[in-house]
C-alpha positions as CSV (number, residue, x, y, z in Angstrom):
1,X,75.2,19.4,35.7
2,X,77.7,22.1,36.0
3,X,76.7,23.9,32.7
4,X,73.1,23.5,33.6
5,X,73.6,25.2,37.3
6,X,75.7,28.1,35.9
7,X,73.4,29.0,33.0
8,X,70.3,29.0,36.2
9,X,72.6,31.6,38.4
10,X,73.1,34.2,35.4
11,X,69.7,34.2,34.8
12,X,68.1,34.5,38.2
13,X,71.1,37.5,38.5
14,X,70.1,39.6,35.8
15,X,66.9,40.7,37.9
16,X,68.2,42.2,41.0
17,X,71.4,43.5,39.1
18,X,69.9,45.2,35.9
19,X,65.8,45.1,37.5
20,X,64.7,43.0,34.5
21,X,61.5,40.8,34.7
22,X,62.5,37.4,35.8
23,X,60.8,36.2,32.2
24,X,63.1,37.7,30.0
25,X,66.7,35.7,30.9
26,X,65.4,32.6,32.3
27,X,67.5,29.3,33.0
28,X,66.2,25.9,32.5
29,X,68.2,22.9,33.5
30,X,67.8,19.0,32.9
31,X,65.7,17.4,35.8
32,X,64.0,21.0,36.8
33,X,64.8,23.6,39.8
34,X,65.0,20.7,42.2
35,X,67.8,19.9,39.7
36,X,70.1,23.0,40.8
37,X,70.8,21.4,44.2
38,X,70.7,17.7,43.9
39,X,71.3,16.2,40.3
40,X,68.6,14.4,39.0
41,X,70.2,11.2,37.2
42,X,69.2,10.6,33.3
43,X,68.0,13.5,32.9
44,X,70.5,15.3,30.6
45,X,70.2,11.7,28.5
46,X,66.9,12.8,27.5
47,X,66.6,14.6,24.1
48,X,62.7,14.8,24.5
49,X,63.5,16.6,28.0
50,X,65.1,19.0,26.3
51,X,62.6,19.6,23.6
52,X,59.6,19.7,26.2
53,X,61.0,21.6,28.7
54,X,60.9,24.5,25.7
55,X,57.6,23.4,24.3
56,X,56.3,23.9,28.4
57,X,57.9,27.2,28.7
58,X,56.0,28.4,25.7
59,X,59.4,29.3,23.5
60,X,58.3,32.3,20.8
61,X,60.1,32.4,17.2
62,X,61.5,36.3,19.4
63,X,63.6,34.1,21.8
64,X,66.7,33.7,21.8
65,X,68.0,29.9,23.1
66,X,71.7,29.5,24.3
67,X,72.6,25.6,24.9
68,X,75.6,25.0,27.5
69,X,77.3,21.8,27.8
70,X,81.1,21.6,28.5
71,X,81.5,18.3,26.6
72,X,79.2,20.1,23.6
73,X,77.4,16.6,23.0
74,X,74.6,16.5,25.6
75,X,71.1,14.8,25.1
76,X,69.0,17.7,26.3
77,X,70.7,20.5,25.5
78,X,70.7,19.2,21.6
79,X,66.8,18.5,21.7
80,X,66.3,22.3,22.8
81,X,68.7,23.5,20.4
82,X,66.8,21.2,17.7
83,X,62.9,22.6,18.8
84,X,64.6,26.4,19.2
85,X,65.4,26.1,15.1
86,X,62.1,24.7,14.5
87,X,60.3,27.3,16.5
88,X,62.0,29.9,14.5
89,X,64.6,31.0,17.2
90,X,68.0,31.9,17.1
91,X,70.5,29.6,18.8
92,X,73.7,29.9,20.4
93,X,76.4,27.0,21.7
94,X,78.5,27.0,24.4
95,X,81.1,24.2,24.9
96,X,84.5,23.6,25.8
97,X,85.1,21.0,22.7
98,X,85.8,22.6,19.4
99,X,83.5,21.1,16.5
100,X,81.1,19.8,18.7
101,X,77.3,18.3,18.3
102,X,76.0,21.6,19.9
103,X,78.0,23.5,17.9
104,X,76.9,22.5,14.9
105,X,73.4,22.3,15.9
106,X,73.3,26.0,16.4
107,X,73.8,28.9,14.1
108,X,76.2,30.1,16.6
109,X,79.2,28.1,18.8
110,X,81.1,29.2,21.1
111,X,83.9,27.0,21.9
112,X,86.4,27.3,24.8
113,X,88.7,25.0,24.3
114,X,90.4,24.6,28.1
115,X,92.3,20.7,28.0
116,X,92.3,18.8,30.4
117,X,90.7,19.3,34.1
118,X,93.2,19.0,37.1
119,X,90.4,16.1,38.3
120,X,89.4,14.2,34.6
121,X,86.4,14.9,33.7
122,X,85.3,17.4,36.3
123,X,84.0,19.6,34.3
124,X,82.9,22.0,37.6
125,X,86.6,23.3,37.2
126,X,88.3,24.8,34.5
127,X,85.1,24.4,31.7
128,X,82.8,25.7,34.3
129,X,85.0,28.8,35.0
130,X,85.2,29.7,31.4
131,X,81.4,28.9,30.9
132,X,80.5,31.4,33.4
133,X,82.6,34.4,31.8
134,X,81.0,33.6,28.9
135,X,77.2,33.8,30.6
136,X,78.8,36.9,32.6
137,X,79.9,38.5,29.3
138,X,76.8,37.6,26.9
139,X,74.2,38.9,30.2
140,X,76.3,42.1,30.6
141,X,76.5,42.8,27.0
142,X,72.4,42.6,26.4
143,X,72.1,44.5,29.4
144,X,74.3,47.1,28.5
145,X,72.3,47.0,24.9
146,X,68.9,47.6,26.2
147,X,70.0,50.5,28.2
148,X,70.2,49.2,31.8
149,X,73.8,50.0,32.5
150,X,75.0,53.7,32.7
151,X,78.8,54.2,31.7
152,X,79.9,51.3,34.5
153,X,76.7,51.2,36.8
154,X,74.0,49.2,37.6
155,X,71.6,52.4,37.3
156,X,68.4,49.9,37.1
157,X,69.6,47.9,40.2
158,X,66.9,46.3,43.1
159,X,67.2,47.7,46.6
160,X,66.1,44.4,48.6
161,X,68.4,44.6,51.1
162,X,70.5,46.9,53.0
163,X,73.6,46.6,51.1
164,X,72.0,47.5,47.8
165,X,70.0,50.4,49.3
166,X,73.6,51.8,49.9
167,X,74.9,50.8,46.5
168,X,72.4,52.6,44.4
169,X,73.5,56.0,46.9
170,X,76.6,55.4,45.4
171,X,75.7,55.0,42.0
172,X,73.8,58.2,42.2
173,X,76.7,59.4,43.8
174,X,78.9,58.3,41.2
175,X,77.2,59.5,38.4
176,X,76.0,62.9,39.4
177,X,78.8,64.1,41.7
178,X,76.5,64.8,44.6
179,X,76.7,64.1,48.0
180,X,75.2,60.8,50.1
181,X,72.4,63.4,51.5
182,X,71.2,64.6,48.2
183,X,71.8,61.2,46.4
184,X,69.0,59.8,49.3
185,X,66.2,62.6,48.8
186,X,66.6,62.4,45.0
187,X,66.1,58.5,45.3
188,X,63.5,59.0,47.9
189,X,61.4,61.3,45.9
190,X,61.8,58.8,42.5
191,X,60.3,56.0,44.4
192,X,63.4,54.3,44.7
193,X,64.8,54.9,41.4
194,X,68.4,55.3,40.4
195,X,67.8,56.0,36.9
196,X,65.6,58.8,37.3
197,X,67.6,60.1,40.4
198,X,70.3,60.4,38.3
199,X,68.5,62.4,35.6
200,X,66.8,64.5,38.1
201,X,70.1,66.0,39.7
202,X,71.9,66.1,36.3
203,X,68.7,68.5,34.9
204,X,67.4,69.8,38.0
205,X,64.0,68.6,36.9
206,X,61.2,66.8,38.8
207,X,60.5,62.9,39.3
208,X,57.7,62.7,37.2
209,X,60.0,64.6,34.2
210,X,63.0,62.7,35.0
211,X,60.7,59.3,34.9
């Protein structure tokens, strides 16, 4: 459901926004892709769905596995949680229920705690809003760790589109005090990269040194 769909955004995110390999955050969600668009009933029932769907993606003792499920009890989410611990991985929780079966399943729970939705039970609403800051704040965070942010910019970002090709001027821009003009050759002559723009105008050095 809604937990499933947000945890499949933040991951397919992190690649454009911090140029990360689409391997390293990746989102999984009861019933498969097709799932993301049109629910696929029983699905999140399935303990053994969960457990296989990590056993398929060939899950390494290095992983890290975060569970989401707003009500914190779900079938599939438990079984990964249970076949991350026996593959060795860490595990973290994400509900909306406090001492919840995910919870306790992983070494670490996160538990939101919103009441009661506005529609009962429609979990899309207030638990999905506070599920998503949490993805937002725990993608941001690792991102940030592994050195793809620069003070508040997305200095590894993917120019696919017009719109970004004009966002990393500004970020080079931004972080070098140099003008649109010079922010565009720099970029040009590091093959499209903001990092090493950046370093090049900082230290006046070439693309190859500032790569």
């Amino acid at each position: 459901g809604t937990s499933g769909r947000l945890g499949v955004l933040d991951a397919a995110e992190c690649p454009p926004t911090f140029g990360v390999s689409p391997d390293l955050v990746v989102g999984l969600i009861a019933g498969g892709d097709m799932a993301f668009l049109k629910a696929v009933e029983g699905a999140e029932d399935s303990f053994d769905l969960g457990r296989q769907d990590l056993i398929d993606h060939g899950l390494q003792p290095i992983d890290l596995v975060v569970g989401i499920a707003a009500s914190g009890r779900t079938p599939y989410v438990l079984g990964g949680l249970a076949y991350a611990k026996e593959a060795g991985c860490h595990t973290v929780a994400i509900s909306c229920n406090a001492g919840c079966d995910i919870g306790k399943a992983a070494d670490l729970a996160v538990e939101v705690v919103v009441g009661p939705e506005v529609l009962t039970g429609s979990t899309r609403l207030k638990a999905g809003t506070a599920q998503k800051l949490i993805l937002n704040m725990i993608s941001t965070a690792t991102m940030v760790g592994v050195g793809k942010v620069y003070q508040n910019l997305m200095v590894d970002v993917m120019q696919t589109n017009e719109k970004l090709h004009i966002r990393a001027e500004n970020i080079v821009m931004t972080a070098t005090g140099a003008e649109r003009a010079e922010a565009k050759t720099a970029i040009a002559a590091a093959d499209g990269s903001v990092k090493s723009a950046i370093t090049m105008i900082l230290t006046g050095c070439d693309a190859p040194t500032a790569k």
